[in-house]
N, C-alpha and C positions, 0 to 999 in steps of 0.2 A: 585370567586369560593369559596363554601363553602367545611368543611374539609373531608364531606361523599362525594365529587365527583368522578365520575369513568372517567372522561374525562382525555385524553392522558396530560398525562404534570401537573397532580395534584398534583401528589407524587412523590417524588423522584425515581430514580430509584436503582434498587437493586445492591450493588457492587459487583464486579467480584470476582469472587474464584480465589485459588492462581493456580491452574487446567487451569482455563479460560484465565488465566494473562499470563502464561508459552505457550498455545497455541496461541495466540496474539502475543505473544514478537516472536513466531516461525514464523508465519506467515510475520510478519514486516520483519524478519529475511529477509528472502526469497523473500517476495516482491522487499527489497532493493539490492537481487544481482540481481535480475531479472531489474532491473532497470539501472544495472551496462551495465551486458550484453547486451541490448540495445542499451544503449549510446554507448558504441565500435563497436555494429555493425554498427549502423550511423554513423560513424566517417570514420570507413574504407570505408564504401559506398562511402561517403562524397567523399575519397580519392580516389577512383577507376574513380568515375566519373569527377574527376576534370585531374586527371592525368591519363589516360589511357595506358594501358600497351602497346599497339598497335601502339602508334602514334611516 
């Protein structure tokens, strides 16, 4: 690659504003309880099924 190329991956890319960083770090935020509350609901499933209230 020479240094006028416009091909993906030639130049670095542009770093994040501190705007964009704050929205990211929210999103992460979030993903990771979302990620939380998942794993419990599996868990309990987990439990329902294995121990049934019924039996």
């Amino acid at each position: 690659m020479y240094e006028g190329s416009l091909t993906p991956g030639a130049h670095r890319p542009k770093p994040l504003t501190k705007k964009q960083l704050r929205e990211l770090q929210a999103r992460l935020e979030w993903a990771s309880e979302r990620i939380e509350e998942i794993r419990q609901a599996e868990e309990l499933h987990k439990e329902v099924i294995e121990k049934p209230k019924w039996i």
